[in-house]
C-alpha positions as CSV (number, residue, x, y, z in Angstrom):
1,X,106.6,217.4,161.1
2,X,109.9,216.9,162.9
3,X,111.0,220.4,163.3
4,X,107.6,221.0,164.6
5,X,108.1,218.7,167.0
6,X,111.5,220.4,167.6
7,X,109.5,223.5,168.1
8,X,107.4,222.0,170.6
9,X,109.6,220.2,172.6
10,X,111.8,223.5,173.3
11,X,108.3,225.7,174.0
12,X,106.1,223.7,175.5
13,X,107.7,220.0,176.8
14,X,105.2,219.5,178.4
15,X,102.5,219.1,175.5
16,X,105.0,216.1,174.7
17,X,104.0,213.9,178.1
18,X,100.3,214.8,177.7
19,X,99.9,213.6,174.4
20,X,102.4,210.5,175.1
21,X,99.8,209.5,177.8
22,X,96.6,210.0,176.0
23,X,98.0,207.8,172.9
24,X,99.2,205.2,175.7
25,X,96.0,204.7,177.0
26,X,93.8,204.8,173.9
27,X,96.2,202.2,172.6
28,X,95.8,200.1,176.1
29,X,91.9,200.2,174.8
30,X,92.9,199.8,171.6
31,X,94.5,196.0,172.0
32,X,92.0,195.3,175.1
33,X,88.7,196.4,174.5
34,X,86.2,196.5,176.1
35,X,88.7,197.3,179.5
36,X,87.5,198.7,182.4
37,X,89.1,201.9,184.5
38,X,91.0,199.5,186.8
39,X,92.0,197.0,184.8
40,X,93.5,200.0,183.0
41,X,95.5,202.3,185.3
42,X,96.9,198.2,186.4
43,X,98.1,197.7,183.2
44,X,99.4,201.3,182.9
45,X,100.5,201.7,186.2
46,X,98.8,204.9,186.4
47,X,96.7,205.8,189.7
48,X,92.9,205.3,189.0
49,X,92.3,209.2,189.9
50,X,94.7,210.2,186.6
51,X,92.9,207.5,184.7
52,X,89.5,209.2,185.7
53,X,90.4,212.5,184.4
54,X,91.9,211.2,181.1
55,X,89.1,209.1,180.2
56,X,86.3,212.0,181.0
57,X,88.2,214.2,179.0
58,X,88.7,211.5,175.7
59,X,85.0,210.3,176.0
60,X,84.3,214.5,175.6
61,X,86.2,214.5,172.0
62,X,84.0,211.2,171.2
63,X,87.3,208.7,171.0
64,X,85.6,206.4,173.0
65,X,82.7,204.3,174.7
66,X,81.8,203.3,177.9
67,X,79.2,200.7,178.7
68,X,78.5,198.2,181.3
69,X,81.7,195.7,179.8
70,X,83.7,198.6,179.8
71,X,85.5,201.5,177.0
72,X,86.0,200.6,173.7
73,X,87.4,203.2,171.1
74,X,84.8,204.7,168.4
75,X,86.0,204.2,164.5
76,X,87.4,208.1,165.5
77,X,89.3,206.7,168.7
78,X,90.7,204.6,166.2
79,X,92.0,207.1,163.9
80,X,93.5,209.2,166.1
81,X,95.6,206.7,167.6
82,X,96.5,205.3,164.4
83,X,98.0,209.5,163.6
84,X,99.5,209.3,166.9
85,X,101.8,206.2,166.5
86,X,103.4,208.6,163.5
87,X,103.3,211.1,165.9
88,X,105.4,209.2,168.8
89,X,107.8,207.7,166.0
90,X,108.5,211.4,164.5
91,X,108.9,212.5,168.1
92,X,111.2,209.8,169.3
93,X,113.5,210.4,166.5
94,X,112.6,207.0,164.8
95,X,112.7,207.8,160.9
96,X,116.6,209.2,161.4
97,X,116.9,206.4,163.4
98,X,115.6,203.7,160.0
99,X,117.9,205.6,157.6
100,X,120.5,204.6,159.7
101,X,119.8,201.5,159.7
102,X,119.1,200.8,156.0
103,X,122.4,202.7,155.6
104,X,124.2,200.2,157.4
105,X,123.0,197.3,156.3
106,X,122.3,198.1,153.4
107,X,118.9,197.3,153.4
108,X,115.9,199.3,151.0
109,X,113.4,199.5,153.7
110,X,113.5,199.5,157.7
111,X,110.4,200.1,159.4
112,X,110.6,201.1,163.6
113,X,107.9,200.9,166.2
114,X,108.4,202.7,169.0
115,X,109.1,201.2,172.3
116,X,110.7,197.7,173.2
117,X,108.5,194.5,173.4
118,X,110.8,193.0,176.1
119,X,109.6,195.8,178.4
120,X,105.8,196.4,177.1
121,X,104.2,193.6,175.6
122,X,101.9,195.6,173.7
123,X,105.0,196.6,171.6
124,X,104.8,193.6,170.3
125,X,101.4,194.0,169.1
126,X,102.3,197.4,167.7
127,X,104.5,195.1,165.6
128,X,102.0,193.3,164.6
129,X,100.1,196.0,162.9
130,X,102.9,197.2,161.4
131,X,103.1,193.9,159.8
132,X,99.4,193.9,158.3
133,X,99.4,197.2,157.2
134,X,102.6,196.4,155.5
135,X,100.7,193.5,153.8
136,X,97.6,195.5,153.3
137,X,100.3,197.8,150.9
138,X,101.9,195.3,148.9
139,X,100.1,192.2,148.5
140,X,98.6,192.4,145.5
141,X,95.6,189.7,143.7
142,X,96.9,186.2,142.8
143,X,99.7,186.7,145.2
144,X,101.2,183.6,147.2
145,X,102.3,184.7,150.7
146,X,104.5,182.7,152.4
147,X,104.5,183.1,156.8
148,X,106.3,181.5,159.2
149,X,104.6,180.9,163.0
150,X,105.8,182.6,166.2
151,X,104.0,185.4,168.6
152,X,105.3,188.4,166.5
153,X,103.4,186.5,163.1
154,X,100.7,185.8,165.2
155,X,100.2,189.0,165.9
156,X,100.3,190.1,162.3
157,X,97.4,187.6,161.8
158,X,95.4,189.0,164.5
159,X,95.7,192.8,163.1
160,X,95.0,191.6,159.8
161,X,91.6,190.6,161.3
162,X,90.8,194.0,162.8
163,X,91.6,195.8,159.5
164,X,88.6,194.6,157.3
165,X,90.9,194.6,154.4
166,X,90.7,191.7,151.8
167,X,92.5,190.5,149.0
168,X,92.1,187.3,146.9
169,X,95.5,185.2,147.3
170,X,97.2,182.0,148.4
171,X,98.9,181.9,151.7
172,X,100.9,178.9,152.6
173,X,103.2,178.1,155.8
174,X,107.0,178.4,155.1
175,X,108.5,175.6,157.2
176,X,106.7,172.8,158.8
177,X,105.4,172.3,161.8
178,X,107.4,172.9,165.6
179,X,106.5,170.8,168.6
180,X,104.4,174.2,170.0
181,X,101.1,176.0,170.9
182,X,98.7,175.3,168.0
183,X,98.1,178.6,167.7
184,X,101.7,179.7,167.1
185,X,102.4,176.9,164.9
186,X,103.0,178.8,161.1
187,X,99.7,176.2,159.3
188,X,97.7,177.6,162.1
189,X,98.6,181.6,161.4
190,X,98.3,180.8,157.5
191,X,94.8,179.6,157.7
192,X,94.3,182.3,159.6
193,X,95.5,185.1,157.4
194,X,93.9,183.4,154.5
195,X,90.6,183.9,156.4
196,X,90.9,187.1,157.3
197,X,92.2,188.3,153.7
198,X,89.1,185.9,152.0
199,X,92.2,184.1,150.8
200,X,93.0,180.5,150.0
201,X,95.7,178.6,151.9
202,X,97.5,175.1,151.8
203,X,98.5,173.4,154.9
204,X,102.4,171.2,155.3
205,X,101.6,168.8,157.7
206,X,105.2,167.6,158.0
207,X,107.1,168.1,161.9
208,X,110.7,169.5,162.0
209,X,113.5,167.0,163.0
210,X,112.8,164.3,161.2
211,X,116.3,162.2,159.4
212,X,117.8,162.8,156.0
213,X,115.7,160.0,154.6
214,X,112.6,160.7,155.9
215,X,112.7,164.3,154.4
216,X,113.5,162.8,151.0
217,X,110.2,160.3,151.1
218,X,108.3,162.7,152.0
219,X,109.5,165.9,149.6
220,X,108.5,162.8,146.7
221,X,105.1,162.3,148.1
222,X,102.3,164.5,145.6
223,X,100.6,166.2,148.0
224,X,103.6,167.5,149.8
225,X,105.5,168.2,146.3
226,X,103.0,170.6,145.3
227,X,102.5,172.1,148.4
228,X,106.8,172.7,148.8
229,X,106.8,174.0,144.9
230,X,104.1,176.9,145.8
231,X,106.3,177.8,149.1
232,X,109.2,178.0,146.7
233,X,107.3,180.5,144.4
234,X,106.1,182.8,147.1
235,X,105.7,186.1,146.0
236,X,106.1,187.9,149.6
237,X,107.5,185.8,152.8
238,X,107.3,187.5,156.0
239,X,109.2,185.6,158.6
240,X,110.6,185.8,162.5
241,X,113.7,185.8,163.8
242,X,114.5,183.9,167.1
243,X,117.3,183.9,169.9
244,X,118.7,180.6,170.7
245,X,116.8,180.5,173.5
246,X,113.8,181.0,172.2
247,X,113.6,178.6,169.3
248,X,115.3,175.9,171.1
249,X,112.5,175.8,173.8
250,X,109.9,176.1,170.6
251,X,112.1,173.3,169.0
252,X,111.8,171.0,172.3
253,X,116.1,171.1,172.0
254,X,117.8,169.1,175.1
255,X,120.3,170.8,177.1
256,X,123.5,169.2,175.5
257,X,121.8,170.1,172.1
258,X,121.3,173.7,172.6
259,X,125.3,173.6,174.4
260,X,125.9,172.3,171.1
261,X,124.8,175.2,168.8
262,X,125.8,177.6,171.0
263,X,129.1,176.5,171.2
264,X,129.4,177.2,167.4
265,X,128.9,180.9,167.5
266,X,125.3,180.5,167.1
267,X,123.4,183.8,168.2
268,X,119.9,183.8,165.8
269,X,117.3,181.6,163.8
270,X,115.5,182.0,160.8
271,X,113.7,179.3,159.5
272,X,115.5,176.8,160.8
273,X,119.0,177.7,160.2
274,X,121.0,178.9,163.3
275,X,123.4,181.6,162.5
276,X,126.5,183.6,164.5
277,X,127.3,187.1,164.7
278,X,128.5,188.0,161.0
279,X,126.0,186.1,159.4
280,X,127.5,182.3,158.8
281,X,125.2,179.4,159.2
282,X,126.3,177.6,161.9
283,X,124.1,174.7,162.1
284,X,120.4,173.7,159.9
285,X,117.4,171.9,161.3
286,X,116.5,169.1,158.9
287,X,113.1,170.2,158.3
288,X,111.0,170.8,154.8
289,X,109.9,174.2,153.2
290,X,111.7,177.5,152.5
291,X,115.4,177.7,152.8
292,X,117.7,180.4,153.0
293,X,118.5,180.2,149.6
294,X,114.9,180.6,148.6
295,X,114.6,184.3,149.6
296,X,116.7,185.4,146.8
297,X,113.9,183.8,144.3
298,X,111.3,186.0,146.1
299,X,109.8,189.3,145.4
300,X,109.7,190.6,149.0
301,X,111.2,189.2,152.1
302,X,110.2,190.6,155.3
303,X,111.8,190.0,158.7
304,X,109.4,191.2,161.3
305,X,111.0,191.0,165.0
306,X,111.2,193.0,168.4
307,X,113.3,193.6,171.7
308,X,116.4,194.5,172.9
309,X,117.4,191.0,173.5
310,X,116.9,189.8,169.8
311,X,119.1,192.6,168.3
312,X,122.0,190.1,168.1
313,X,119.9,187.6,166.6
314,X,117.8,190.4,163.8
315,X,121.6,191.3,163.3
316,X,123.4,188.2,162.5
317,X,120.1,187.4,160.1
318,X,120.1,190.9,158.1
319,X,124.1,189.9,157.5
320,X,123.2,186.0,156.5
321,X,120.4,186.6,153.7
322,X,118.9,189.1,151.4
323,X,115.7,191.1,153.0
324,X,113.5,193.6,151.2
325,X,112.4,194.5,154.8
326,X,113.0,194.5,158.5
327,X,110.5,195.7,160.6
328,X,111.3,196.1,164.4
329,X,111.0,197.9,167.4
330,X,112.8,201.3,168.8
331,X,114.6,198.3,171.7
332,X,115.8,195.8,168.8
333,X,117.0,198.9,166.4
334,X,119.0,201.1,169.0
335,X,120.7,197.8,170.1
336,X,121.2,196.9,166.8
337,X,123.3,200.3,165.9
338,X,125.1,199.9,168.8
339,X,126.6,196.4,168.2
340,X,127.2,197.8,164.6
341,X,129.1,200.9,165.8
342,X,131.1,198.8,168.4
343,X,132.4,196.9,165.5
């Protein structure tokens, strides 16, 4: 496919833009159906007049619906643009761009999205289908899945509930809870992956932060015991990455706290540790679950993050622990061979 797309970039450039555009807005309809034509060409910043033309001409080839709430794709629509994101990843140079990657860090698998999430958020949902249809090829009956919470895995949760794919395992949360959205939190995006799979799921109803000794009371307590011994035999964890920023305003950190980290070289988080720029943990949060450590006991570990801006942060993980995966996007993974070749 590449040197086709070689071909066609040096006779006809032009096909390129077209079919760039047409996979932009099916996939606008894609993650916001049903959408009408204005709330569309808004979101695309196209004029409503190029909208128009595109949408007559995609409703012709039977990609898509229009009623009185607005277009929604058919199960064909849905095809297409799912050939079309391998399309725009051959075109934008993205497999050369994974080997490179894996090369450098040494890593067995590196999956890119096209596009940056910091600019377009639907990147970020992009990412999130990546995700499922990552889990939808490995997971495998009897399985436990450990997740952690953040947008990126709640994102993952909500493509998992488009795909109509089911699989009988366990999924459990891999740290407890963070003072956040519900919905973010990683018990709420368990129970909701367990649903969607027809799963089972166990809940750790235990906050970060908490002292020394009130960990140790409550990793003795039964119901947590078991709970922490089934995160610890996770078959497959899939986990986010964070900036400083980020995770201190998820953690509710003070000002002189975050100073704090950051003044050790801290530049990335992954459950709970904070870690600099070669990979040394720099500080931990005392919380309860999966540790560092406890990825080297696992079958798979995935790191699934996006954007430019968390390059450092993806980096510094990749370097501080063992990963059978990172999935990212084109923003993240060009910064991230940049810092590498400025070394």
């Amino acid at each position: 496919m590449q040197e086709l797309i070689r071909i066609q970039q040096i006779i006809a450039p032009e096909i390129t833009k077209i079919i760039q555009l047409r996979y932009d807005i099916l996939r606008a309809i894609l993650y916001n159906q049903p959408i009408g034509r204005r709330n569309l060409a808004s979101q695309l910043k196209l004029g409503e007049r190029v909208i128009r033309g595109e949408i007559s001409f995609l409703q012709e080839l039977n990609l898509l619906h229009i009623n009185q709430w607005g277009m929604t794709l058919t199960e064909e629509g849905e095809r297409i643009t799912s050939y079309l994101e391998e399309y725009i990843r051959q075109f934008g140079g993205l497999s050369s761009l994974e080997k490179k990657i894996c090369r450098y860090l040494n890593l067995p698998e590196v999956i890119i999205i096209p596009g940056d999430s910091d600019v377009n958020p639907m990147v970020k949902s992009d990412l999130g289908r990546a995700g499922a249809r990552y889990l939808k090829n490995k997971l495998q009956p009897k399985q436990i899945l450990a997740v952690t919470g953040g947008t990126t895995l709640a994102e993952v949760a909500e493509a998992l509930g488009n795909m109509r794919f089911k699989m009988d395992v366990l999924v459990v949360p891999a740290r407890g809870g963070l003072g956040e959205k519900v919905e973010i939190q990683a018990n709420t995006i368990a129970a909701q992956i367990a649903e969607h799979l027809g799963g089972d799921y166990k809940l750790l109803h235990v906050p970060d932060n908490l002292s020394p000794a009130a960990l140790r009371t409550l990793q003795n307590e039964p119901g947590i015991k078991e709970i922490l011994d089934l995160i610890a035999e996770a078959d497959l964890v899939v986990h986010g990455i964070g900036t400083i920023e980020e995770m201190s305003s998820r953690r509710g950190l003070g000002e002189e706290e975050v100073k704090r980290i950051i003044s050790k070289g801290a530049v990335g988080e992954a459950l709970g540790y904070y870690i600099d720029s070669k990979g040394k943990i720099v500080d931990v949060i005392s919380s309860i679950g999966l540790h560092l450590e406890d990825l080297k006991k696992s079958k798979l570990v995935v790191a699934i993050a996006g954007g430019k801006k968390k390059a450092a942060a993806i980096l510094a993980c990749m370097y501080a622990s063992p990963q059978s995966t990172l999935i990212t996007d084109q923003g993240a993974a060009e910064e991230i061979v940049r810092l590498i070749e400025e070394k």
